[in-house]
N, C-alpha and C positions, 0 to 999 in steps of 0.2 A: 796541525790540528786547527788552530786560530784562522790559518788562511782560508783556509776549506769552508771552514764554517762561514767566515767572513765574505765570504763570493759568493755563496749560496743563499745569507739574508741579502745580499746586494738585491742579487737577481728578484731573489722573491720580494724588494721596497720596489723594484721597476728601476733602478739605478744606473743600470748601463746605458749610454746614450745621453747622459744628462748631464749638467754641473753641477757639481757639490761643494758647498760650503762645509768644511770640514769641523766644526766647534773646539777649538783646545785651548784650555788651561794653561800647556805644559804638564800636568799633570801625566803618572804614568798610563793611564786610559786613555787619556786623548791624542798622548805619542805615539802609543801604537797604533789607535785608529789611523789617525795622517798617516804613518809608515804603511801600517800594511794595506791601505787601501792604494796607497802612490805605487804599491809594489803590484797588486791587482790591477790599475789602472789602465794599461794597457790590451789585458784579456778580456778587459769587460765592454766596453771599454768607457773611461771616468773621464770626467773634463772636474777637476780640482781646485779649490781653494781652500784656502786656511782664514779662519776670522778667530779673533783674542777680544775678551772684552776685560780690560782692567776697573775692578771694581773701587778702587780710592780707598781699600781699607786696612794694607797689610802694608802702604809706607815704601821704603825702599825694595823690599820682597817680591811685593808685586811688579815694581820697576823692571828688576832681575827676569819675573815670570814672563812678560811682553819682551825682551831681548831675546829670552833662549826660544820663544814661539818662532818669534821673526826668525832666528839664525836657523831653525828648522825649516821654516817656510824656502829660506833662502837655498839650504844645500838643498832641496828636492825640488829647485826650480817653481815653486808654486808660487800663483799670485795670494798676497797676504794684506787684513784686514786689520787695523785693532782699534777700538773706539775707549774713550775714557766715559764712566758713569759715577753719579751721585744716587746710590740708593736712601742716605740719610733726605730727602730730598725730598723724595716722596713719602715720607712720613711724616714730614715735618707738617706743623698746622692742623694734623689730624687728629680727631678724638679718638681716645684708647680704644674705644668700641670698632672702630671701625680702620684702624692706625695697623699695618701692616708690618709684624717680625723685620727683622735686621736683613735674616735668611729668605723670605716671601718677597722683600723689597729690592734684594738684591738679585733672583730668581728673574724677578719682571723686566728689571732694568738689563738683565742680560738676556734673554730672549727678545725684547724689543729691540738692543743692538745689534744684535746677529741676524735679525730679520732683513735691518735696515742695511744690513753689509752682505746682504745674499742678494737683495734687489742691485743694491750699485753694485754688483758682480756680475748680476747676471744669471746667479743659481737659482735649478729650481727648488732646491730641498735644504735644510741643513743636520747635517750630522751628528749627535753626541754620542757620547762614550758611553753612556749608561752598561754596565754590564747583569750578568745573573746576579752576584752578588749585590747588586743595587737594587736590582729588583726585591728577590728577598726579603733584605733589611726591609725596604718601605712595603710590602706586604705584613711583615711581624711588625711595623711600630705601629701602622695602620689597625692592625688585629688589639693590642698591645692597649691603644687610647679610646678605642672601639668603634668600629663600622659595620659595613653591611654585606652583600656581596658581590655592590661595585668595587668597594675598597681591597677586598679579595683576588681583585684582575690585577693587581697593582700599573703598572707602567706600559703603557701601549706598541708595537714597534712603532707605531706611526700617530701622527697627533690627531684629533681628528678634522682641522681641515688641511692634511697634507705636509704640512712645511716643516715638522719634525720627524725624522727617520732617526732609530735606534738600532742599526747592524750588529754591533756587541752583546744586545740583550740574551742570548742563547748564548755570551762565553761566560767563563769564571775567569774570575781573578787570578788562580793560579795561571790558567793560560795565558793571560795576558803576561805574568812577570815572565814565563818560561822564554813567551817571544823576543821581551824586549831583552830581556838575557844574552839570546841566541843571536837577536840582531845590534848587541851593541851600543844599544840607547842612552840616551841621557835624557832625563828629566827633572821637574821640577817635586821638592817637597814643600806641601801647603804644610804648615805646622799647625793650623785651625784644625785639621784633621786629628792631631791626638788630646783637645780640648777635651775636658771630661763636661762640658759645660752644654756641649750641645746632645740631645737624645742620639742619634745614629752613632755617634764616636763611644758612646756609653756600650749601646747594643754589640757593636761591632767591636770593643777590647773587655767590656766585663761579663758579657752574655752567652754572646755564640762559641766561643771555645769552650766551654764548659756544658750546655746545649747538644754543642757536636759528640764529645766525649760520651758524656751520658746516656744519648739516645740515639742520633746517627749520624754515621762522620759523614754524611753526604747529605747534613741538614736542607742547606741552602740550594741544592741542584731538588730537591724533595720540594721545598717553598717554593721554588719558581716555576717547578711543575705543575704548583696546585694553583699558582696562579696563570699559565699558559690555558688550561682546561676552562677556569673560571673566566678568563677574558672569553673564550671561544663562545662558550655559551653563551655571555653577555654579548654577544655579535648579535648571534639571533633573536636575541630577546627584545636587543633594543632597535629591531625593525618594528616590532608587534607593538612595540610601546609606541613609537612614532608615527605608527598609522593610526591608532587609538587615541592618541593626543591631538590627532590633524582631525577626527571625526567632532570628539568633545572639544576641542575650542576655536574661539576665533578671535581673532588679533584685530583691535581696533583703535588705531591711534598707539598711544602710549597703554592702551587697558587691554585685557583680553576677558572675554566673557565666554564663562564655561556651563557645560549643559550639565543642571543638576540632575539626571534621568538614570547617567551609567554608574556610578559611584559605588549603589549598593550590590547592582550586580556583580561586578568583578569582581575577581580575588583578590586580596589581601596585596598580594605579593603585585599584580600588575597595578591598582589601583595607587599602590606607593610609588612604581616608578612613574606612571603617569604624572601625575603631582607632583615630581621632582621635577622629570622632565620639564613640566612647564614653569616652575620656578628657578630652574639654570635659564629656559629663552628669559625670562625676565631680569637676570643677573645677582641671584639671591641663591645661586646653589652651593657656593663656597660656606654662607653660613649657617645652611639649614643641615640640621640635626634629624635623628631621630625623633624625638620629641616632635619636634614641629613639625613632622609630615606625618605623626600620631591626630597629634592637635586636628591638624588641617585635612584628615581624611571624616575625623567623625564633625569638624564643620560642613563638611561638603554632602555630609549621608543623613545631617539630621539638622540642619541651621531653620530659621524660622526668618519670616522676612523681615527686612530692616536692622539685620542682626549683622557683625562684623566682627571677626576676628583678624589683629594687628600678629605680623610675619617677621623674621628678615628680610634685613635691604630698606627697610622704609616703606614697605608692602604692607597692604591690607586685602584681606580679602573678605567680600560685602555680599548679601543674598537682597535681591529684591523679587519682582513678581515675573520679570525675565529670565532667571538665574541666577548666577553666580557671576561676579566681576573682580577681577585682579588690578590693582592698579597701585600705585605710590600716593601714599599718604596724602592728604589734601586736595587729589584732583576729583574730579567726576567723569568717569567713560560720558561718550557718546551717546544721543540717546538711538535707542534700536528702531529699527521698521516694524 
């Protein structure tokens, strides 16, 4: 069942033919990945690697995790990667406002290394294990802390410029143990994983068994369904968005100056992702809220000149007799023709 599944999202990332950076923990997700994609690798056909990235946080455990990668790597013949990172590192110096989680910083610092171990490899894509059950979760804590219905798509197969592929996202987690079962495996346990301290570990031993019970034991294959449907439609959506944001703005320099003309026309619903949209190009999407793209639609439908409202990221957004201008605090766009 897992294998099947797993040749069929290959096929459909474009995988065969290519090199794969395979992403493992040790972790039982990412051992079956490695395994069962070395075991498809031939049919498809894979050109494989393995990258580990040791995060300096778990001491001798994590030591253990980077041995038993390598000695996988090793009995399946694959070339193998592993880098050491400092996530404390990148928070350090930084104001709490803007001071990135233990988990965000160490997210980054492993994505950045696994990038940097797909280029010295050679790969064009890198693999994670994410599964349904992952999905899920982060669609219910997403729902849970409150969003919108991006946050609804939850987890993408693919990133969007390319470099992360998620082959697993369409198994469970049962399938996964059943495989590694049937094949023998040996993995590693993160003991971080039964902390009651982080939200997901909470969800995942105090919520969803009792969830399931209740209402339906086939909770989480039901959640990742509603967020497969949910992502599809946000496919289409965010072409319409992206040519409506290419129409109403223009990038100038560090600023972009927006035309106040469409704002009132649109709906609701487009006129928010536009505005989003161009506050991700500026790098201010991770902190905008609802609120703030409340804020910043009825500054754009009814601001008066010389008038400015202050955003995330360091962003202001200012109306003078040209428009609208986006830029970071203290500068001045360009002046216009």
């Amino acid at each position: 069942m897992l294998v099947a599944a797993l040749e069929a999202s290959a096929r459909a990332l474009g995988l065969p033919g290519r090199r794969v950076l395979v992403a493992c923990s040790g972790g039982i997700d990412s051992t079956v990945l490695v395994h069962a994609l070395h075991a498809l690798s031939g049919r498809l056909p894979l050109a494989l690697a393995v990258g580990h990235v040791h995060h300096g946080l778990r001491g001798a455990e994590a030591d253990r995790d980077e041995t038993a990668v390598g000695a996988l790597a090793a009995k399946l013949d694959l070339p193998f990667a592993a880098t050491r990172v400092d996530p404390e590192a990148l928070r350090a110096g930084r104001p709490s406002g803007s001071r990135p989680t233990l988990q965000e910083a160490a997210r980054h610092a492993r994505y950045a290394a696994l990038r940097a171990q797909a280029r010295a490899l050679g790969a064009a894509c890198i693999a994670t294990a994410h599964t349904r059950d992952d999905q899920a979760e982060t669609v219910l804590l997403r729902l849970f802390r409150g969003t919108g219905p991006e946050g609804l798509a939850g987890i993408p197969e693919r990133s969007p410029d390319g470099w992360i592929v998620r082959p697993l996202l369409g198994v469970g987690r049962d399938a996964v143990r059943a495989y590694a079962g049937a094949a023998g495996l040996a993995w590693r346990e993160d003991v971080s994983n039964a902390n009651r301290r982080y939200a997901r570990n909470r969800l995942r031993a105090d919520w969803l068994p009792g969830l399931a019970a209740s209402f339906n034991p086939r909770l989480l294959r039901a959640v990742a369904d509603l967020a497969e449907a949910q992502r599809r439609d946000a496919e289409w959506l965010e072409e319409l968005v992206e040519a409506e944001r290419a129409r109403a703005t223009r990038e100038e320099g560090d600023a972009v100056w927006i035309d106040p003309a469409p704002w009132s026309a649109w709906p609701e619903a487009l006129a928010r992702r536009v505005l989003r949209r161009v506050l991700q190009r500026t790098g201010a999407g991770r902190d905008v809220s609802r609120t703030h793209l409340l804020r910043g639609l009825r500054f754009l439908r009814a601001a008066r000149r010389g008038t400015r409202l202050e955003l995330p990221g360091g962003l202001a957004l200012s109306r003078d007799r040209d428009g609208f201008w986006l830029r970071r605090v203290g500068r001045r766009p360009r002046a216009s023709c």
